[in-house]
N, C-alpha and C positions, 0 to 999 in steps of 0.2 A: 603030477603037474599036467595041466590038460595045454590044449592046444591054445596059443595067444588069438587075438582078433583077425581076422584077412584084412589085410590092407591091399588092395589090389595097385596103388599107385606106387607103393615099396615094391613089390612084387614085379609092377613095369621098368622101375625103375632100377635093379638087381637087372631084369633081364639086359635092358638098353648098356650097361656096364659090361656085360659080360660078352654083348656084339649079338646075340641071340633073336635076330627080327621076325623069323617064324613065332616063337614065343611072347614078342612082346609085341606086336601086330595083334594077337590073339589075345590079349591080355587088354590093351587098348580096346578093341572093337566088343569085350564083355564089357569095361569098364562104361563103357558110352552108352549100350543098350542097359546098365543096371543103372545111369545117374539120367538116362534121356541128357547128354550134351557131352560133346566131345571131351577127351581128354584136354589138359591143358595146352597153348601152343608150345609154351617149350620142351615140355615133353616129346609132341609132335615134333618139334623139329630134331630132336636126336635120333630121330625114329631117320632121318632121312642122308645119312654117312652111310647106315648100315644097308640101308637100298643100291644104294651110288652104284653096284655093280647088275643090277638089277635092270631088264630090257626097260620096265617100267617106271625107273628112277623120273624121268622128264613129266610127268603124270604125279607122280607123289610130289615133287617138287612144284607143281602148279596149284594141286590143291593147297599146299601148307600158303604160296603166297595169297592163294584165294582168302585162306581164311584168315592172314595176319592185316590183306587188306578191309578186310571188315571187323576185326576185331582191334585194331590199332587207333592209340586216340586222336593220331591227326597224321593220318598218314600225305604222305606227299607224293606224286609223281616221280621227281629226283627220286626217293630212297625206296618208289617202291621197282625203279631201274637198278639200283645201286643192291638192293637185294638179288633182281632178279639173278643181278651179275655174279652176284657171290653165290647162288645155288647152283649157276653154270658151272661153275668153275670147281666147286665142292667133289663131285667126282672124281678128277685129279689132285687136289689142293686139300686134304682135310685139316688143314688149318685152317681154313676159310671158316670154320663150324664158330671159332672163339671170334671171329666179327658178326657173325649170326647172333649168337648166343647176347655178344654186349650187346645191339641192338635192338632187345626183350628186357632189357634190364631197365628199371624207372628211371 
């Protein structure tokens, strides 16, 4: 039996489960330089619980709103405050992730 396919988004996505953000930071950042385009946002956004203790958490949480504000189909001012609030707060609160998460959802 030989070795199956690499799936590298399984493979991010085993890490991000496991709480593992050395490994899945690196997995991601192959992921983006083999497809030339980011990772998915949601992806991205799991990526950012596991920072939360991180000097640099406020920096990773600016990029992901940077890029749900350009990748969002109608984004609004209200919700992209209403975000910003809930990745404030995500540090202390990791419940905050499942109003994140629903608000990625179609």
């Amino acid at each position: 039996m030989g070795v199956g396919p690499h799936r590298p988004i399984r493979e991010l996505e085993a890490a991000l489960d496991r709480g593992e953000l050395d490994i899945a930071e690196g997995i991601a950042r192959d992921c983006q330089r083999e497809h030339a385009q980011p990772i998915r946002l949601d992806l991205a956004l799991r990526l950012l619980p596991l920072a939360a203790g991180e000097p640099s958490y406020d920096a990773w949480a600016c990029r992901w709103l940077s890029r749900w504000l350009t990748e969002a189909r109608n984004p609004s001012i209200d919700n992209a405050a209403d975000i910003a609030a809930m990745l404030a707060e995500l540090p202390g609160e990791p419940q905050v992730m499942d109003g994140l998460l629903g608000l990625l959802s179609p």
